[in-house]
N, C-alpha and C positions, 0 to 999 in steps of 0.2 A: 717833875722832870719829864720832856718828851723824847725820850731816848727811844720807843718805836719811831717816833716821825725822823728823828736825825739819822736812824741806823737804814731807814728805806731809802731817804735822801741824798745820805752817803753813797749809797748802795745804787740808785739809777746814775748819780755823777760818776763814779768810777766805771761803770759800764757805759755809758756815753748812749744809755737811752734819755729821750726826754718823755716828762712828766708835766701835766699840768692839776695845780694840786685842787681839788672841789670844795666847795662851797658846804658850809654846816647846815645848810640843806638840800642839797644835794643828796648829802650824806645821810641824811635823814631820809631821805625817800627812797633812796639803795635800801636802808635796812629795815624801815615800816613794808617794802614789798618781800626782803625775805623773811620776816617773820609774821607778815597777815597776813598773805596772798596765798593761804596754804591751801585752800577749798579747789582752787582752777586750776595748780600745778603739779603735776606728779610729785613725787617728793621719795630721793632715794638719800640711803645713808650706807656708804661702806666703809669698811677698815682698810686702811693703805699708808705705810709710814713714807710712799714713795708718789702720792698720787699728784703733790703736787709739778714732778717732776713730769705729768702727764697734760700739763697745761697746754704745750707747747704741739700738742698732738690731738687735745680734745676738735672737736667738732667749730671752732670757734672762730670766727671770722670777724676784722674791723678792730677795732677801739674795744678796751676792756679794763674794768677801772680796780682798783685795791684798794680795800678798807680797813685797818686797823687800828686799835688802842692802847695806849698806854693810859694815860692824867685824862685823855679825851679820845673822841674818835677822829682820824685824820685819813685824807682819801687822796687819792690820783687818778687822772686819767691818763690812759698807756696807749700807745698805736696800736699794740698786741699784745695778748697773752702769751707770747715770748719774753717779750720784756719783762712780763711779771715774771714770768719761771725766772729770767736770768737775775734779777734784783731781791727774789727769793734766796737762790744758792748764794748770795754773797750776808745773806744776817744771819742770826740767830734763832731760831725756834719762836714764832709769839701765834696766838691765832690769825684770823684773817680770814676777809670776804674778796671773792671774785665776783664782780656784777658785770652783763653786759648793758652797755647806757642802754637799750629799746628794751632792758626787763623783759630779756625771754628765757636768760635763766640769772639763777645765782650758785656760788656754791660758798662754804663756810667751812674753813680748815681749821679744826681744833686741835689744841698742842699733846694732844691723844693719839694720833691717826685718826681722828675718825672726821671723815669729809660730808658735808649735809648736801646733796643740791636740788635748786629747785628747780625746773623746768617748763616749758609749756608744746615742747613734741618730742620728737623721738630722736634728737640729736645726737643725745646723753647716752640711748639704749645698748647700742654694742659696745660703749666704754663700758659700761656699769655694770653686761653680764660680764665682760672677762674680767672682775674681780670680785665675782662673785665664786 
């Protein structure tokens, strides 16, 4: 059952953002960058049961894709990480990746608070010291 992909699905049609869903490799190469790519990019972890509600404020600029799993991994690509915040507050709790398509960061929301992201300048640094 892919009740994460119909609950995100649901979730950008009721807000009347559009989605365009990625390819299963696509998706593959969002997540072989945020789990190999660990040597060239900073790599910060913090605690925040509210950070996703920071998406909308991070540093982030352009097109920014969402990746999550239920039965499989399923992905989107969004105009903004506004959209993702707002298609977030409309489901349920499950993990998830924010990738931006040119791979200069990622970050990985786990159903913990605890947010991973990876980076490659200092876009992330003033988000990341004020929760610290």
């Amino acid at each position: 059952m892919e009740y994460v992909k119909e609950e995100v699905e649901n979730a950008f049609r009721l807000i009347g953002a559009e989605a365009i869903p990625l390819s299963d490799d696509q998706i593959r190469d969002y997540l072989d960058f945020h789990n190999k790519n660990l040597m060239s990019y900073k790599i910060e972890k913090i605690y925040s049961p509210n950070f996703w509600q920071e998406l909308s404020n991070l540093p982030v600029v352009g097109k920014s894709s969402l990746i999550a799993c239920d039965v499989r991994f399923h992905g989107w690509l969004f105009d903004s990480a506004t959209d993702i915040k707002r298609v977030i507050s409309e489901c349920v709790g499950f993990p998830f990746y924010v990738v931006q398509p040119e791979m200069k960061y990622s970050m990985y929301f786990d159903d913990h608070d605890c947010v991973e992201i990876h980076y490659d300048d200092d876009l992330f640094k003033d988000i990341i010291l004020s929760y610290r």
